[in-house]
N, C-alpha and C positions, 0 to 999 in steps of 0.2 A: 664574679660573673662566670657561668657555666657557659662554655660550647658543645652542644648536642649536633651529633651528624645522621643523616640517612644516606644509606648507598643505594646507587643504580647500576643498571647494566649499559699602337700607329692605325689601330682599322677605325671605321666608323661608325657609329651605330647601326647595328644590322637593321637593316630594314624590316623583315618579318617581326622582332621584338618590338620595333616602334610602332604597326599598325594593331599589335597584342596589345601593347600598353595603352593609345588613344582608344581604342573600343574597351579597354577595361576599365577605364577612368571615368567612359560615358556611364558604366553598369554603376559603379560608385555609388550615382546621384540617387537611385532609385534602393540601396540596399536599406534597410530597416529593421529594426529587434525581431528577428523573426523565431531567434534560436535562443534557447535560455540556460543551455549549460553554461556556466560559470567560466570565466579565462581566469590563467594565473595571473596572479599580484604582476607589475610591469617593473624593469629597472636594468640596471647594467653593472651592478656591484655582483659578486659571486655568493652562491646560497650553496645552504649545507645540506649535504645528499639526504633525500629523504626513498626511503627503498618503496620502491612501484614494481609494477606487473611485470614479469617477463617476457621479454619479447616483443613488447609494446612500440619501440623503437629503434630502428639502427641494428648493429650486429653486434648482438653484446657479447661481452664474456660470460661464462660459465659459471651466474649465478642464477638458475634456473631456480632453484630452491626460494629466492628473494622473492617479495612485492615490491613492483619497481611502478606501481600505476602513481604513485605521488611523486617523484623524482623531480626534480627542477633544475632544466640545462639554458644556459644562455648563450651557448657558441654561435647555434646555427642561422641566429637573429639578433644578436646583440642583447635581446628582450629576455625574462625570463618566462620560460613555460615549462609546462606538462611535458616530459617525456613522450607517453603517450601521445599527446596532442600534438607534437612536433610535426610540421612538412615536409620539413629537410633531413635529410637521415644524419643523427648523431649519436655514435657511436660512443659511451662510457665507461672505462675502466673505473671503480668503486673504490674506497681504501681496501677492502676486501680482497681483493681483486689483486690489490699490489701488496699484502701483508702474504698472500697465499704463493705468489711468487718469490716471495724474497727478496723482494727489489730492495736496494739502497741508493738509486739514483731514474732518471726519468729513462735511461736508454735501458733495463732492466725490467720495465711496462710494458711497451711498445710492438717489440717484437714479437708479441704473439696473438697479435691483432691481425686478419687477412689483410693483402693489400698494403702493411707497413715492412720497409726491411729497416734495419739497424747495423751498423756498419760500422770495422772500424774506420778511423781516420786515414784517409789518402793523402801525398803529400801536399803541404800545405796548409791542410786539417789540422783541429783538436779531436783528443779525445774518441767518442763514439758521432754519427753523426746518423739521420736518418732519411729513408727514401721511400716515397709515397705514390701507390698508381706506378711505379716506373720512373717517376721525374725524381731528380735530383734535391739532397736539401736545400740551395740556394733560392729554389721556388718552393717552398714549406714556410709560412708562416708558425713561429710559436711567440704564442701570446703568457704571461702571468696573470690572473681574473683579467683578460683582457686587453694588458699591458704589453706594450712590444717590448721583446730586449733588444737588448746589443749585443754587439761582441763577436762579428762574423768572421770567420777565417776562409778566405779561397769560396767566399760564401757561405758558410754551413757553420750550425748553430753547436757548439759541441753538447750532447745532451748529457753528460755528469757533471756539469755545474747544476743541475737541482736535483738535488734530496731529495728520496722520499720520506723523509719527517716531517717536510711541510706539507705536500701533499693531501687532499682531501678526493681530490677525484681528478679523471683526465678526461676532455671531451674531445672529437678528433670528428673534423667536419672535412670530407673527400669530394675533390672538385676545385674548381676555381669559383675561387668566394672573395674574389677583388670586388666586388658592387659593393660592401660592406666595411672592407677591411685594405683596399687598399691595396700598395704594393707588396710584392713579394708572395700573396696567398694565388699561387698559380695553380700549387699542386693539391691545397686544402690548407688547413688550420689546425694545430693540437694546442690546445687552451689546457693549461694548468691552474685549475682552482684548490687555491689554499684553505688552511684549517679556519675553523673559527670556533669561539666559545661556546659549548652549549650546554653546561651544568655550571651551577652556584661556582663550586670550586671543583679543578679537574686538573691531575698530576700526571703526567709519562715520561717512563723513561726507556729507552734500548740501548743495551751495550752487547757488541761481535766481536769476535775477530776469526780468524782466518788465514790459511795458507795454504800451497798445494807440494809440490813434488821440489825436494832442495836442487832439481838439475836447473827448473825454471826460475822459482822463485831467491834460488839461497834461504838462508835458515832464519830469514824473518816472517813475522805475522804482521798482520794487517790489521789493522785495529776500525772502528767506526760506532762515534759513542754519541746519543743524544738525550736530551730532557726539553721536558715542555710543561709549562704550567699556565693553567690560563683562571679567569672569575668570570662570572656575569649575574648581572641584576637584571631587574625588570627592565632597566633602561640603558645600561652597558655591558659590554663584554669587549674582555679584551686577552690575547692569547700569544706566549712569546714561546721560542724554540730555541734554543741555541746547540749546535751540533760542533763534533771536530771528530776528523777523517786522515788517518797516519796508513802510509802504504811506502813496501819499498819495490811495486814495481814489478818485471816479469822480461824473460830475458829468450829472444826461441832464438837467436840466430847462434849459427854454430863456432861457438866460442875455442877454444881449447882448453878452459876452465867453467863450468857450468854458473847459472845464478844471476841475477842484476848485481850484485855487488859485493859477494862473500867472495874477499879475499881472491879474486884472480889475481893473475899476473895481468902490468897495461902491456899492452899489445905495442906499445913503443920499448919494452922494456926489452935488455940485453936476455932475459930468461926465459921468453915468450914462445909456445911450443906454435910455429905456424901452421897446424893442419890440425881440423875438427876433431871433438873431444872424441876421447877413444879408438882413433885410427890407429892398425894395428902398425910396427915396423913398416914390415911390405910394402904397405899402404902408403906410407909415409915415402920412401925412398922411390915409388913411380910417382906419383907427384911431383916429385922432387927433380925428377931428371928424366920421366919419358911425358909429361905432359904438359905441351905449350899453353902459355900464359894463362897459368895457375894463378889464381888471386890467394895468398891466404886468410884466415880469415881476420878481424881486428875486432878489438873489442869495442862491443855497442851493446845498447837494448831495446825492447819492443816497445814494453810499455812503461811510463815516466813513474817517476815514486812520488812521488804528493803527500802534502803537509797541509789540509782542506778543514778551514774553520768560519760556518755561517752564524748568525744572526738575523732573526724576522720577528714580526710584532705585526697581529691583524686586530685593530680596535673597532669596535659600532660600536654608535650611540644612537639612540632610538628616542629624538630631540621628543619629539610628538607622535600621534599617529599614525601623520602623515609623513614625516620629512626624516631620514634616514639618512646620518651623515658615517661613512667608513674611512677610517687611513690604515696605511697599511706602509712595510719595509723591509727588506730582506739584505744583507749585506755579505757577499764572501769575499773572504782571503783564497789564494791559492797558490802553492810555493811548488812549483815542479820540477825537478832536475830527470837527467838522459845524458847519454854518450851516444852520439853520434861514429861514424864511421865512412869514409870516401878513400875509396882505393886508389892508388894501392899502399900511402902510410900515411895519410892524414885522419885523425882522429880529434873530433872534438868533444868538450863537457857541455852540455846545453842546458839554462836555466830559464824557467820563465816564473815573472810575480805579476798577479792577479789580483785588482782588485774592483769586483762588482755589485753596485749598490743601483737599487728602485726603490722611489717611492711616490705612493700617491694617494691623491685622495678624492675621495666621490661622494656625491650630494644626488639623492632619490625624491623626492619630490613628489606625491599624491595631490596635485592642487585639486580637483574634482572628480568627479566619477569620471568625467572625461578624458582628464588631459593629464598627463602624468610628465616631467620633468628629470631627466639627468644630465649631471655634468660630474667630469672628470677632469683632474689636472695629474699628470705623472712625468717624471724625471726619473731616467736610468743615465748610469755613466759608467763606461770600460776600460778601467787601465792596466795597459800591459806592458811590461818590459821584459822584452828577450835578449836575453844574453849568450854569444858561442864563443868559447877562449880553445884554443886550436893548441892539442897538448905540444911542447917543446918549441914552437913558434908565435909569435903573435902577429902575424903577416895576414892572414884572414879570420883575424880576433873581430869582432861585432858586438853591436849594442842599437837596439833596435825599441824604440816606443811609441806605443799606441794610444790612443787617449781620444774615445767617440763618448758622447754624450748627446741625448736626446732627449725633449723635451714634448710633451702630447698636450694639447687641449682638444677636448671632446664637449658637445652638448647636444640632446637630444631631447625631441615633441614626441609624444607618443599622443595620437587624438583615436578615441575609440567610438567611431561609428555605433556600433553596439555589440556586445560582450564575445561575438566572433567575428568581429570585423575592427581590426587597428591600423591608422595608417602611423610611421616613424618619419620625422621628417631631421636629420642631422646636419651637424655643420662640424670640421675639426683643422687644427691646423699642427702641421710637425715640424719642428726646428732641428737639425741633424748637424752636427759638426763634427769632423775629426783635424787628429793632428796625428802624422805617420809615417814613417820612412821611406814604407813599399808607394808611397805618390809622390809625385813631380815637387821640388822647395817648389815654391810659392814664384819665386824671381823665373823658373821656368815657364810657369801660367801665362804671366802676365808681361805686358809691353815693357821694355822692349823682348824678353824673351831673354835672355842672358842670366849668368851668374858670376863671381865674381872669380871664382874657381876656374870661371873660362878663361881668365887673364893670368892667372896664378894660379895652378893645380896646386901646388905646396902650401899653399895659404888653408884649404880645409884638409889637406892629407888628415888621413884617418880618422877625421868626424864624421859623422851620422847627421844629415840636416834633415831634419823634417817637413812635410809641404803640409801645408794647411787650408781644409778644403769646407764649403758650409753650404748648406741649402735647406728650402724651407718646403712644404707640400700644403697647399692648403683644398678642401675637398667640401662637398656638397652631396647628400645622397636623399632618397626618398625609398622606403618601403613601403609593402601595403602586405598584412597578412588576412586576409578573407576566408572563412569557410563558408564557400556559395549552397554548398550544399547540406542537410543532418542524414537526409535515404532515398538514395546511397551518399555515404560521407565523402564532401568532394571538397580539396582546401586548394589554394594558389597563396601565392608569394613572388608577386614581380618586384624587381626593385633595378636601380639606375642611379651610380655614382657619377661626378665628375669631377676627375682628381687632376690639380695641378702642380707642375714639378716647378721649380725656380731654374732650375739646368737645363730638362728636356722640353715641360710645355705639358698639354694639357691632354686627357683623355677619356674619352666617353666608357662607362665598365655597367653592361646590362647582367641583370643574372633574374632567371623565370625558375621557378620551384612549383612541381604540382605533385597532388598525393588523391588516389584514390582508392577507397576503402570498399573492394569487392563482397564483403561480408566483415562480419565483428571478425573472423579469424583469417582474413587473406586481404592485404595493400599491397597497393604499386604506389611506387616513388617518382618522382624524376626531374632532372632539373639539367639546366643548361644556361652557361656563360661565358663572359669573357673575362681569363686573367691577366696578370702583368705582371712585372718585375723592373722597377726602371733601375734604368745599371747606376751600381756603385761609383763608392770613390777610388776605389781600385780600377773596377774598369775603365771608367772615363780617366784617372791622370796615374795608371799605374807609372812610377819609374822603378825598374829593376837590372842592375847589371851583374854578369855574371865573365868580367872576361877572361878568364880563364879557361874556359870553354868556346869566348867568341861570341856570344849575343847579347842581344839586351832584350826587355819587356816594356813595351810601352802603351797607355791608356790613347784611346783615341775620346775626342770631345764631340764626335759625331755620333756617338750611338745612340740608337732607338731602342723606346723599352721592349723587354721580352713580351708576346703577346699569347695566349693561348685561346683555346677557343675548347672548354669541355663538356662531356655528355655523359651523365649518369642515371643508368637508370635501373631501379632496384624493384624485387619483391617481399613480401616477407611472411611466411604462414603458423601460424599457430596449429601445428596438427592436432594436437592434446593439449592437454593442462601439463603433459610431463616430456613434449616433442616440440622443439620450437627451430624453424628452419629460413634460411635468406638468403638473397645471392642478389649480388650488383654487378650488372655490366658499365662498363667505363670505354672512354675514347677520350684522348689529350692529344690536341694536336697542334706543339708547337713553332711560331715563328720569331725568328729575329735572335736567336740563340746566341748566345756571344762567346767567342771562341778566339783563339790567335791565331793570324793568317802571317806569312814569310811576305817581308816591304822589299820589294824587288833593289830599295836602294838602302845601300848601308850609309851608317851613321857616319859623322865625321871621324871619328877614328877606327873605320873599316869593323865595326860588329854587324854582324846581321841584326835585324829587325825584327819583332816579334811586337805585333802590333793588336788590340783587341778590335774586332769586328764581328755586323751582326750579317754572318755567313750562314750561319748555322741552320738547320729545321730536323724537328724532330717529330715519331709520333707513338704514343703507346695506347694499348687499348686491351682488354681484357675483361676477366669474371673473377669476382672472388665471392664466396661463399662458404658457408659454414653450420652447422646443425649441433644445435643443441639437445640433451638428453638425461634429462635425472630419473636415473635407473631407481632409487630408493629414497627414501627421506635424506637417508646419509650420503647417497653416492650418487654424485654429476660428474658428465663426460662434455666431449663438447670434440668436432673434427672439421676442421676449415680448409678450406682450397682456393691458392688463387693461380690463374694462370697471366699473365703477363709478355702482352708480345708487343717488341719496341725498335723502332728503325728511326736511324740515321739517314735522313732524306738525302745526303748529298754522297757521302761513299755507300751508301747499302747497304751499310752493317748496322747488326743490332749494338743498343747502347753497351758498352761495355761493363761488366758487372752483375745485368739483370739476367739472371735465369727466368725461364719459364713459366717452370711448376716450383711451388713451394706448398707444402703441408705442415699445417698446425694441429697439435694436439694437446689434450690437456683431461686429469681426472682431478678428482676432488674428493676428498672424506671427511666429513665433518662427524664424528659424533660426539651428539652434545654432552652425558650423560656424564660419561669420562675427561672432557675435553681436548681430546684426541683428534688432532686435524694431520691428513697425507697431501700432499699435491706432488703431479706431475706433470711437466711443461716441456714440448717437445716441439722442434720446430726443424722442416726435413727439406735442407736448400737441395735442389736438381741440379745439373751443369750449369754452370755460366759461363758467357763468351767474354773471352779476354783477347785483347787484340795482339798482332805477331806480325811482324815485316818479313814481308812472303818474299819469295827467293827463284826468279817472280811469279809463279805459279802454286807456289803452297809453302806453309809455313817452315820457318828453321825451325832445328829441334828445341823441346822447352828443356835448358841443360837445368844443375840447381846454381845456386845463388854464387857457390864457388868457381863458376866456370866461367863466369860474367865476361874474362876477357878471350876465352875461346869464341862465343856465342858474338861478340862484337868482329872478332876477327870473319867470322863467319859471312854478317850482316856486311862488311866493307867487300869481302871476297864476291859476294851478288849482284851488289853494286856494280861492281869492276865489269861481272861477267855481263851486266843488263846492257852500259855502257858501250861496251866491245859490241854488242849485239844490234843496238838502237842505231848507233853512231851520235853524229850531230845534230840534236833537233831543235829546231827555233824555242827560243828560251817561252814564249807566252804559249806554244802548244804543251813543250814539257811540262810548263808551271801547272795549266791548265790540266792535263790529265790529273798528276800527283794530287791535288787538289780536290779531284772527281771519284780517287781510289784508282786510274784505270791505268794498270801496270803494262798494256799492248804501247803506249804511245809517249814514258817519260821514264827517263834517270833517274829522276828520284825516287823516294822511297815511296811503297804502296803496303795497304796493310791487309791480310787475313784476321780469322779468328781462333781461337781453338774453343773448345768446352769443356771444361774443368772444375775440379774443386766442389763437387756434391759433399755435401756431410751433412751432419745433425747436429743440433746443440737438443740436448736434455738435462731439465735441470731435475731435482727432487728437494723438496723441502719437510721435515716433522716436528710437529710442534705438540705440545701439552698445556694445557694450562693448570695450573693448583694454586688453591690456598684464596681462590676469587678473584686476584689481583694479577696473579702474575702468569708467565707464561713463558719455557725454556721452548728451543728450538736450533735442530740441528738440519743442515743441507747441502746438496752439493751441485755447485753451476762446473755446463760442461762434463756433465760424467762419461763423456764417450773422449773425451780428451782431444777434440776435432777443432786443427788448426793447421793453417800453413805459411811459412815465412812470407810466401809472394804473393797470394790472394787473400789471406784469409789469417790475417796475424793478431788474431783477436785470444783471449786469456784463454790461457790450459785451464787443465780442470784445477777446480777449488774449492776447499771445504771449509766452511765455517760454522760456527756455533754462538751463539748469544740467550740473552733473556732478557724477556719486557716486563715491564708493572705500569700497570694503568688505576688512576685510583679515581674515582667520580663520583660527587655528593650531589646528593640533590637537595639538598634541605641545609642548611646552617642557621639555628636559631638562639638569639642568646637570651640567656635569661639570668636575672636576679642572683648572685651568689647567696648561699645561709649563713646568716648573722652568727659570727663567732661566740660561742660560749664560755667565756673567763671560766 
């Protein structure tokens, strides 16, 4: 037999929403076929990018050169449609898009979207994390086609746990999109839709590596290797990945030997030079004896070295015409180690193992021209173990495990009035369980309240008991996407969930979407709702103690969920066929924030209190914008703006973190002839305000990271001075100022800001491809090498080099072998 191949290339429904919804329900009765373009195919499984018009939707990236008019997203409605046709603005990164960057994980996409930042991890964080409009990840919704994860840390999602090998496209819907999706989507949604099979048989592979400067890194590379083979018939396809990610890491704090892990001396060690690398003598001996409470420094690192190995598999089957059944899985390992450091000589080794699995499966349904059918079943579960072993002691040695699992059922009615008129009518319910250290055992929840440890501390000395926490959300929603009008093009989208918690209780979540098309080359957007975030298991039963310091963290069982209330509202012009231009305004303004507030009464063994409550309100609001430009067949530009202005309603200060102005840039060179591809990715942070305990009229100085116990001594010296000054003031007025920010009327501490830390990140990437199949490519993230230990301790600069091969049949046909001739 021969084988022949062909290759290819807490509020309540606002009332103005409810009297919009009963007069739009009356219009319902009367709508009829009046319109005969065609709607897209309906369903909630992920479809594969198909390239449409530019500028048709949303703010896209800098594939102007693309037809992006067939394009198929499901974020913004659960359903799928036309780009084009969309009401709600959703914005698409393309593989394209992410191959042209460089990307090797989700937080390497992101950031050069207006209106998105990317971050490293704050304490308590993994990884990168990200922030949308101004709001924090904790209110960021990210879905997998759909799929919630797990796996929150301090809230926030770390975004290098997904690959870009799986990747197929990202869609990112801004705004509060609770009416749909429930909690935690306050600030928007970024949905990652995975690969799927779309040739007979189809091979890829990419291997990198990488490293930057031996001060940061030491003298290792960085590896990150993947392959993926997939098949599809007429009636299946099915498509597996499997990747592994070797790194050792990156080190900015000022060591006295450079590197994450070449060979220094440990900083507990009799030979240990205590003052930063390269300080001359001099230097060294006033340190040493003219300046008070010197910290030196110990050995730690920035960023963790990782041993990262996935597994995924997206199968359809295409039973019939009509019935479209998908399963799908992804599975990662992840082996992380760090040294930590706490002055002034305790040093610890920090490990954590990772191991996170989804999967699910979904049934699409055509039952008539009418009425179309899906359901979904999906299961994710997060297990993590951290471990810190405290070098030469094991007196604050720890072992800490985590273990959330969650469990979705989805089902949805799509009934279509006629071919632009669908109403969605869903039902879903979610099971969430954790088991975790950072919560209350279980015997502290519950009657009588006690533990046995209260009778006997020596009986658990030095175990880790975990509390185990469960709740279930069960939810109801109703869409309706109409276009009332074909000229001028006029669409709506009101919709109304009602989701309830098992812990907190129930809540009403409206969201209205309208879009009106000024001409074929100029729409307006706009949409308004309400989000949520109902508090965690953390929040509601945190137990945390730290006495060494003197407090504790504790979860309160009274909180209410976060609530938002957003306003977006966009344009978007086609000037040319080769000028494509957009700008969105936003407003998020939220309440019921959850934060720690000081319990006027300490614990029974004299800690202070640190309790969660919802004190908080916040608000941000802004423009982002961006204009795209294909200067030539070969060359696209593309220049974004977002400005971003955000208040802390209760001290007056802006969010901490959020700059301003932020600019994005980016060019492109494709030519095809050669295949010679250029990119350049630029993204230009302005100041940011970081908060400083004022002294009490303005900030102490910002010293660096070695002076840590000058800068404290400083902060107690102000204190002292505000003290002597105030005198005696009733404890509920002092409380109450500190509380308010307002440094006229309390002892305690009150805080400023400074504005700091502007830089660039610019990356460049070049690539070639030869021989058909394959394709080298070198580049460098970070080429301005901007970073800094206390704001901004995100990777020096880094070069790496790799090569892809992609191999695509379209045709396998077998035939007959010839009969052997004796």
């Amino acid at each position: 037999m021969k084988i022949s191949f062909q290759k290819t290339s807490g509020l309540k429904f606002p009332k103005v929403l409810y009297f919009l919804l009963v007069a739009y329900i009356g219009l319902v009765s009367v709508d009829s076929d009046l319109y005969a373009e065609p709607a897209a195919d309906k369903g909630d499984a992920s479809e594969t990018t198909k390239q449409t018009k530019h500028g048709e939707s949303g703010i896209q990236p800098n594939d102007s050169n693309l037809d992006r008019s067939n394009m198929i997203t499901v974020t913004g409605t659960r359903r799928k449609n036309l780009l084009k046709d969309s009401t709600i603005t959703t914005e698409v990164l393309t593989r394209k898009d992410i191959d042209a960057m460089g990307a090797r994980d989700l937080s390497q996409t992101l950031g050069n979207v207006p209106g998105i930042e990317v971050r490293p991890a704050q304490a308590g964080e993994r990884g990168q994390t990200v922030r949308l409009q101004g709001l924090s990840a904790q209110n960021v919704l990210i879905l997998v086609d759909g799929q919630r994860t797990t796996g929150r840390f301090s809230g926030s999602i770390d975004l290098t746990r997904f690959k870009a090998e799986d990747i197929e496209r990202i869609e990112i819907v801004k705004g509060a999109s609770s009416a749909i999706y429930g909690s935690d989507a306050i600030a928007g949604v970024i949905n990652i839709i995975t690969k799927e099979a779309q040739d007979p048989l189809y091979a890829e592979f990419r291997t990198l590596g990488g490293s930057g400067s031996e001060k940061y890194y030491g003298s290792y590379m960085e590896f990150r290797n993947y392959a993926t083979v997939g098949a599809k018939s007429d009636k299946l396809s099915t498509l597996f990945t499997v990747g592994w990610h070797k790194g050792d890491g990156y080190d900015l704090t000022p060591d006295a030997t450079p590197g994450p892990r070449n060979g220094r001396y440990a900083s507990l060690a009799p030979g240990y030079n205590p003052y930063p690398a390269n300080t001359s003598a001099v230097n060294s001996y006033l340190l040493a004896t003219r300046l008070p409470n010197y910290s030196p420094p110990l050995e730690s690192t920035s960023g963790s070295a990782f041993n990262d190995m996935n597994l995924s598999n997206k199968t359809v089957y295409h039973a019939t015409d009509n019935l479209t059944l998908t399963g799908q899985f992804y599975y990662r390992h992840l082996d992380q180690t760090a040294v930590d450091a706490s002055p002034p000589r305790t040093v610890y080794d920090r490990r954590n193992k990772t191991h996170d699995f989804m999967g699910a499966f979904n049934v699409d349904w055509v039952a008539n021209q009418k009425i179309n059918v899906n359901l979904n079943a999906n299961y994710s579960r997060f297990q993590d173990l951290y471990t810190t072993d405290q070098r030469k002691a094991d007196d604050l040695d720890s072992q800490q495990r985590t273990d959330n699992a969650v469990a979705e059922f989805r089902s949805r009615v799509d009934y279509k009035f006629s071919e632009n008129h669908v109403t969605s009518v869903g039902a879903e319910n979610l099971q969430d369980q954790i088991s975790s250290a950072r919560i209350a055992p279980d015997c502290r929840r519950t009657y009588p309240n006690v533990c046995f440890e209260d009778f006997n501390p020596e009986l658990t000395r030095g175990q880790t008991i975990n509390g185990n926490a469960y709740r279930f959300r069960n939810a109801f929603y109703v869409q309706d996407e109409w276009r009332v009008s074909d000229k001028p093009r006029i669409q709506i989208v009101p919709g109304v969930r009602y989701d309830h918690d098992s812990i907190y209780g129930g809540e009403w979540l409206p969201k209205l979407a309208i879009r009106y098309d000024v001409t074929d080359q100029f729409r307006f957007r706009a949409a308004n709702g309400l989000g949520y975030r109902a508090p965690s298991f953390q929040d509601l039963y945190f137990n945390f103690l730290n006495p060494g310091v003197g407090y504790r963290v504790v979860g309160s069982s009274n909180l209410k969920p976060e609530l938002s209330r957003s306003y977006n509202f966009g344009w978007e012009w086609d000037i040319t066929k080769r000028i494509w231009y957009s700008s969105n305004l936003f407003h998020n303004n939220v309440d019921n924030l959850i934060g720690f507030r000081t319990n006027p009464v300490r614990d029974s063994s004299g800690l202070m209190v640190y309790q969660t409550s919802n004190y908080q309100k916040a608000t941000t609001q802004g423009i982002e914008s961006s204009i795209n430009v294909r200067l030539t067949e070969i060359v696209s530009t593309s220049v974004g703006y977002t400005y971003t202005d955000t208040r802390d309603e209760l001290t007056k200060l802006p969010l901490e973190g959020r700059g301003p102005h932020r600019w994005n840039f980016s060019i492109r060179i494709d030519e095809k002839s050669s295949g010679l591809s250029l990119s350049v990715f630029a993204v230009v942070f302005g100041k940011q305000p970081y908060y400083c305990v004022k002294n009490p009229l303005w900030c102490n100085p910002d010293l660096p990271t070695n002076f840590d116990g000058l800068e404290a001594a400083l902060n107690n010296q102000a204190q002292t001075n505000i003290s002597n000054a105030l005198g005696q003031l009733p404890t509920g007025v002092s409380d109450y100022c500190a509380e308010n920010n307002l440094s006229y009327c309390t002892t305690g501490a009150t805080y400023g800001y400074r504005m700091v830390n502007p830089h660039t990140n610019l990356n460049l990437r070049l690539s070639q491809r030869f021989f058909g199949h394959f394709q080298w490519f070198v580049g460098v993230d970070n080429v301005l090498d901007a970073w800094d230990l206390q704001y901004n301790p995100q990777r020096p600069r880094f070069f790496y080099f790799g090569l892809d091969g992609k191999f695509a049949f379209s045709e396998v046909k077998l035939t007959p072998a010839e009969p052997r001739v004796n």
